[in-house]
C-alpha positions in Angstrom: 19.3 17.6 -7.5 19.4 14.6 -4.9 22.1 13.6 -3.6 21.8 9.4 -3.0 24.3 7.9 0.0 25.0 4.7 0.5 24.2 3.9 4.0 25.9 0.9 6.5 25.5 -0.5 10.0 28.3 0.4 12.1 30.1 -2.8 11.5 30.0 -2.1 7.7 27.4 -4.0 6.2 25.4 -2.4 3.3 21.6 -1.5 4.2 20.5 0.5 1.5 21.0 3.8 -0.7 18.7 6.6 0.3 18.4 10.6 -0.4 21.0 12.7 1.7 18.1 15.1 3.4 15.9 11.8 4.4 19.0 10.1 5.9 20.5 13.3 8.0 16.9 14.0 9.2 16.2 10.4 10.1 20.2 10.4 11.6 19.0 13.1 13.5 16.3 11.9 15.3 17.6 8.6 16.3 20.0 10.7 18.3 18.0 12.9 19.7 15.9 9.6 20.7 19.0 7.1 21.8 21.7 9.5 22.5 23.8 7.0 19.1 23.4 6.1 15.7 23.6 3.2 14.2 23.7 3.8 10.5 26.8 5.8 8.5 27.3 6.9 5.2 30.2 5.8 3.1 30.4 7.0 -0.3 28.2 9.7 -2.3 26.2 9.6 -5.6 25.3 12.2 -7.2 23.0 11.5 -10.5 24.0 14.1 -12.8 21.1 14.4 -15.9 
C-alpha cells in the first residue's frame, strides 16, 4: 500500500503530493547534502482499494 503526503515549502505553500518512501529518502539526502530541509509534510493519504 502507498502511502501519498502532501508536501509544502517551509513557509507553507503546497508543492506537490508524492509517495511517503520517495519523499523520506529524497528528505534524507538533501540533509545529508545541506545540513536543512526545505520541504515538510502536512497531512497523510492513504488510498484504501
Amino acid at each position: 500500500m502507498n502511502e501519498l503526503l502532501e508536501t509544502y515549502n517551509l513557509d507553507g505553500t503546497f508543492l506537490a503530493t508524492q509517495d511517503r518512501e520517495a519523499f523520506y529518502d529524497e528528505v534524507k539526502k538533501e540533509f545529508s547534502e545541506k545540513g536543512s530541509i526545505s520541504r515538510k509534510v502536512k497531512t497523510i493519504r492513504v488510498p484504501i482499494k
